[in-house]
GUTISE-479063 format. One record per residue: residue number from 0; residue in three letters; x, y negated, z of N, C-alpha, C in turn. Coordinates in steps of 0.02 Angstrom, whole numbers, plus 50000, padded with zeros to 5 digits. Each point is the difference from the previous one (the first is absolute). Layout:
NODE|NUM|ala|X|Y|Z|X|Y|Z|X|Y|Z .
...
// end
This chain:
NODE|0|unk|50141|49992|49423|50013|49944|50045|50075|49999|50016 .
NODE|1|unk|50033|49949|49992|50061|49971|50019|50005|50013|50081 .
NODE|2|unk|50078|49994|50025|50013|50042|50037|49975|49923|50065 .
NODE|3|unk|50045|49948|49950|49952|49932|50029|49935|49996|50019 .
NODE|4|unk|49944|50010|49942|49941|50006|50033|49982|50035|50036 .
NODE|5|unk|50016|50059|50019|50011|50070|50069|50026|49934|50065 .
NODE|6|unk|50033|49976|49992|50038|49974|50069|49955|49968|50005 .
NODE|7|unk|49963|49926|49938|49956|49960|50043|49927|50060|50021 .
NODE|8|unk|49986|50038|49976|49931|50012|50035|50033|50029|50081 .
NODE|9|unk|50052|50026|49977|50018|50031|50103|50005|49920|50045 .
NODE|10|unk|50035|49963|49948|50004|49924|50048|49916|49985|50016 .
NODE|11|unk|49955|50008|49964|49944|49978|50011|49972|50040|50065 .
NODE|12|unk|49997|50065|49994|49991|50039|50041|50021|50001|50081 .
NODE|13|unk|50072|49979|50011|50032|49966|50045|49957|49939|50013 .
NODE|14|unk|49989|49945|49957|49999|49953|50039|49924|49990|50051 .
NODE|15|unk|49955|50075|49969|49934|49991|50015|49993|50032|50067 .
NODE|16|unk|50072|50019|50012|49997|50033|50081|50030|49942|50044 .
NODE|17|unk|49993|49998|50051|50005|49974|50064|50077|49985|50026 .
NODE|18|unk|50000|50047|50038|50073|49993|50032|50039|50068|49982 .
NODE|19|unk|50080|49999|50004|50031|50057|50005|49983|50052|50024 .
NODE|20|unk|49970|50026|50051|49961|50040|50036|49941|50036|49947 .
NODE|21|unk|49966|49957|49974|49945|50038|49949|50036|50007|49930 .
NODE|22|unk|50067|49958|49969|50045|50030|49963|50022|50048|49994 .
NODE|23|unk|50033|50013|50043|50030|50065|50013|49972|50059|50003 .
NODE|24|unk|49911|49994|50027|49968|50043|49999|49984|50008|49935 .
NODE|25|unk|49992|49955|49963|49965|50014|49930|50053|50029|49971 .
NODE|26|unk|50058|49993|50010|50052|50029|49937|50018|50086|50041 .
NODE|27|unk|49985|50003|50061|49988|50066|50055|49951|50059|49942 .
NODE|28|unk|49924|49945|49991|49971|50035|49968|49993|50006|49929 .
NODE|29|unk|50053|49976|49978|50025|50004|49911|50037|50069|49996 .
NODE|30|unk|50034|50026|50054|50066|50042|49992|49946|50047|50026 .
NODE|31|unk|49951|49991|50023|49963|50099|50011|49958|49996|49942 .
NODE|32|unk|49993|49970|49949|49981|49999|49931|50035|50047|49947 .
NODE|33|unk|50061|50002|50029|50044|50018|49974|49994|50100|49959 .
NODE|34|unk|49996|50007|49942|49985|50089|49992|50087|50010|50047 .
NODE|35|unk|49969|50062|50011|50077|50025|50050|50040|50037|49952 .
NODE|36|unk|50065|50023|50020|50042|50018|49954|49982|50064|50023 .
NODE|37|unk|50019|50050|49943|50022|50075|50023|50042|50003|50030 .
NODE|38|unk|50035|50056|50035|50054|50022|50044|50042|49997|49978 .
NODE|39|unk|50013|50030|49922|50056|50010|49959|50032|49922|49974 .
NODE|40|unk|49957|49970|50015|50014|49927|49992|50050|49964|50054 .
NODE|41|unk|49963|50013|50035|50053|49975|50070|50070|50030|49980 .
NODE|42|unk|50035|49995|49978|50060|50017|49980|50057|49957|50005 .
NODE|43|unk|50055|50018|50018|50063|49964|50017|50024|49939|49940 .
NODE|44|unk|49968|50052|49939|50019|49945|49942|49951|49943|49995 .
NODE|45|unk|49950|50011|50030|49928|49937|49994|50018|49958|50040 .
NODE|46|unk|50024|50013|50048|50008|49970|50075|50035|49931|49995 .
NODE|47|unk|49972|49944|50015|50066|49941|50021|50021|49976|50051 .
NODE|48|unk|50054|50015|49990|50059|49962|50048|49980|49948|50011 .
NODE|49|unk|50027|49971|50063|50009|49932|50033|49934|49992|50026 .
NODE|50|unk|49972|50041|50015|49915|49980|50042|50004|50037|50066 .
NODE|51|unk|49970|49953|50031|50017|50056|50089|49939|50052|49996 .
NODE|52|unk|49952|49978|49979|49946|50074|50004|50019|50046|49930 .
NODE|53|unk|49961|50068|49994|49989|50048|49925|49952|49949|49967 .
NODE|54|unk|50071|49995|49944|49930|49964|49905|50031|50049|49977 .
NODE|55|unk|49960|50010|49973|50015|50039|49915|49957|49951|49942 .
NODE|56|unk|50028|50023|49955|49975|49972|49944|50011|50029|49931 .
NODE|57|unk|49964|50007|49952|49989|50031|49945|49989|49971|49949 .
NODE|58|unk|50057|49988|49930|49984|49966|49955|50007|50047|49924 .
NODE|59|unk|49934|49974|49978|49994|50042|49953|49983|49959|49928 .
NODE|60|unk|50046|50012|49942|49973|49981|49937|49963|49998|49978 .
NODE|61|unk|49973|49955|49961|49895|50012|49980|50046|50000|49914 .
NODE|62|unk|49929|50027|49949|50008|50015|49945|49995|49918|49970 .
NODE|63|unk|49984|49949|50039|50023|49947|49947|50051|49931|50017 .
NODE|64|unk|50038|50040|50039|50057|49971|50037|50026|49968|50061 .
NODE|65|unk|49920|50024|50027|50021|49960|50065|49995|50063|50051 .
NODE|66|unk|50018|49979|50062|50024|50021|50053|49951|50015|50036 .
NODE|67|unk|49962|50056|50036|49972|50025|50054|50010|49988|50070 .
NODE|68|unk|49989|49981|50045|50045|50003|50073|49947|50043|50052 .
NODE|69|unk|50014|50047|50031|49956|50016|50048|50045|50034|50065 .
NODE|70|unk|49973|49955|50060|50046|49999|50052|49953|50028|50075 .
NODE|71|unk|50053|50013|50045|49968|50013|50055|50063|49997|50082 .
NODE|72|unk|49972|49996|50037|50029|49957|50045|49966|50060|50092 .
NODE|73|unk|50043|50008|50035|49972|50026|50067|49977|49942|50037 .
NODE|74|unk|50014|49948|49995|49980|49930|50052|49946|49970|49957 .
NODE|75|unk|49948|49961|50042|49941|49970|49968|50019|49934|49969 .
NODE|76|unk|50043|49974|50019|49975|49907|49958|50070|50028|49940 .
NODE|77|unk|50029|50044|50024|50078|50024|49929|49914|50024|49936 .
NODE|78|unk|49956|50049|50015|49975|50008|49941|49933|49952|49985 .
NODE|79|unk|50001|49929|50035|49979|49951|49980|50049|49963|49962 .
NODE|80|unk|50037|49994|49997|50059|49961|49957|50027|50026|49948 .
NODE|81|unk|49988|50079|50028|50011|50056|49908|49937|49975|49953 .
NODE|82|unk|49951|49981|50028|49927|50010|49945|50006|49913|49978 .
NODE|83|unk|50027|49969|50037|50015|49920|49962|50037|49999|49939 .
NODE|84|unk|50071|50052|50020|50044|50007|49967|49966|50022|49919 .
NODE|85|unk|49948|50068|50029|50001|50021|49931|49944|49997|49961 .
NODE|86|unk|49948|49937|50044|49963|49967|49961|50026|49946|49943 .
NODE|87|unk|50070|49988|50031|50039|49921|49962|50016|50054|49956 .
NODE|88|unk|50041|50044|49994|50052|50022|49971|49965|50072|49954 .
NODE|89|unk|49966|50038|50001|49987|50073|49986|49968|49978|49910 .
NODE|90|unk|50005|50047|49984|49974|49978|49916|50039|49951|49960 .
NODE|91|unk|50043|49996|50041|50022|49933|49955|50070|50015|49972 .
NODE|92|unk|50008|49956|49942|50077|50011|49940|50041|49984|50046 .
NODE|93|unk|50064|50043|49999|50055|49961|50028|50029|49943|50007 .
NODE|94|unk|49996|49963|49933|50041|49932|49999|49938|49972|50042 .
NODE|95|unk|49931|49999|49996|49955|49975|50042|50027|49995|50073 .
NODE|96|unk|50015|50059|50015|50012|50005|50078|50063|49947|50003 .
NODE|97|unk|50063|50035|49965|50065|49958|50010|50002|49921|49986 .
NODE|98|unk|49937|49971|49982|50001|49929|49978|49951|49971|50065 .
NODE|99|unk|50011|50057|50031|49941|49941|50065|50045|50023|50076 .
NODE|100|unk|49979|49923|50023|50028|49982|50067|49959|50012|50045 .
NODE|101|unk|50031|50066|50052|49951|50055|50045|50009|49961|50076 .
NODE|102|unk|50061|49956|49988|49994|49971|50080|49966|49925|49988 .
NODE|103|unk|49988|49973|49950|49963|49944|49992|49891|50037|50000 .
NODE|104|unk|50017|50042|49989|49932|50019|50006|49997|50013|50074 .
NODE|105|unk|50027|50031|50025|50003|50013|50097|49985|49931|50029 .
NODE|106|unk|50047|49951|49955|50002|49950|50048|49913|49947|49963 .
NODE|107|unk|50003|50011|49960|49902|49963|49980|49954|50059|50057 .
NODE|108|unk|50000|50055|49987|49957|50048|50057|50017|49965|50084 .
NODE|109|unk|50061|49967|50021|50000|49987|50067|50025|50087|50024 .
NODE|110|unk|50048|50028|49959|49995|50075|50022|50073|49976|50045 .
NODE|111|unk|50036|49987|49970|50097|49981|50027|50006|49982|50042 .
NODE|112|unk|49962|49957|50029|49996|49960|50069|49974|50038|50056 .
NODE|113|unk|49935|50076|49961|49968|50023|50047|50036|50059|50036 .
NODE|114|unk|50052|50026|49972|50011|50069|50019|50061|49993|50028 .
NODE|115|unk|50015|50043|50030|50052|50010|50049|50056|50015|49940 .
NODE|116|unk|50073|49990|50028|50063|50006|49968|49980|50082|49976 .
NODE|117|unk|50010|50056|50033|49977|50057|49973|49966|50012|49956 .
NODE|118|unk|49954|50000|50009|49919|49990|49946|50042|49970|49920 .
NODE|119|unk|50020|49919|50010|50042|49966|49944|50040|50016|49974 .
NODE|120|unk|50041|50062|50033|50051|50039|49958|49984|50053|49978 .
NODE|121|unk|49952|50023|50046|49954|50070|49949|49966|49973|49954 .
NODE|122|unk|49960|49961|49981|49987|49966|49953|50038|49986|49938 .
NODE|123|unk|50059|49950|50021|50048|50000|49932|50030|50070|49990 .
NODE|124|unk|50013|50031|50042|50014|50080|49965|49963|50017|49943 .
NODE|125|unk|49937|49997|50007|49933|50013|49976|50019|49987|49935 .
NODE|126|unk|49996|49917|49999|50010|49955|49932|50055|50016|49959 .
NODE|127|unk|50059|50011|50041|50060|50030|49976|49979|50069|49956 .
NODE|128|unk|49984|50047|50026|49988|50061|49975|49939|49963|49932 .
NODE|129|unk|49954|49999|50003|49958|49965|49943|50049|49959|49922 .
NODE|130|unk|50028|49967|50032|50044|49968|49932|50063|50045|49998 .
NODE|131|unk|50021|50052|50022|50028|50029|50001|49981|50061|49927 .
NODE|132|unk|49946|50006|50020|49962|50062|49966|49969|49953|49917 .
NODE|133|unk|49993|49960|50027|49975|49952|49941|50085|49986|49952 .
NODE|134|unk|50045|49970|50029|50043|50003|49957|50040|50080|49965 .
NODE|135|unk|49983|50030|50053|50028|50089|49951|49955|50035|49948 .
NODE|136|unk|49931|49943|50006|49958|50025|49929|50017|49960|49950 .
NODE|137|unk|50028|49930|50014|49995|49975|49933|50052|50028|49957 .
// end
């Protein structure tokens, strides 16, 4: 599945909830979905910058070229937004990732509008680090 068809089923998923309030909860309960990282993981080198809470994140090469992502977060709706992230993004080829628009998907989810300035810059950190890692594999 295209990284497109991933966004519309989360758009679908979104639109079958209510208000922000049960949003937020649902993407609350996406991020305790989440497998947890080991300790050794939490590491200074996993870690990204520019987020006010602890992310880490972990990207790993798969044997047929695409990219792994597995992330984790100390704040609840940060590892609801890691498991969006790496539902869109995890398994997938690099040029895949680097050919898609991560704030045009925020903004079809109704995510950009929802979150506080903080949250929005831990976020593009997020995205940053992702095509980041995606362009040092290709």
């Amino acid at each position: 599945m295209s990284i497109a068809a991933t966004l519309s089923e989360l758009k679908d998923e979104f639109e079958v909830l209510g208000d922000w309030e049960e949003r937020y909860r649902y993407v609350i309960d996406m991020g305790r979905e989440l497998a947890p990282l080991e300790d050794a993981e939490r590491s200074e080198a996993n870690k990204v910058r520019g987020c006010a809470s602890q992310v880490w994140l972990v990207t790993e090469p798969r044997a047929d070229g695409g990219l792994a992502f597995r992330g984790d977060s100390d704040a609840h709706i940060v590892r609801g937004l890691i498991a969006i992230l790496l539902r869109l993004f995890s398994g997938r080829a690099p040029a895949e990732i680097l050919g898609f628009d991560p704030n045009a998907a925020f903004r079809e989810l109704g995510l950009s509008g929802a979150l506080s300035a903080q949250r929005s810059n831990g976020l593009a950190s997020m995205l940053g680090r992702i095509r980041r890692d995606a362009e040092r594999a290709l």
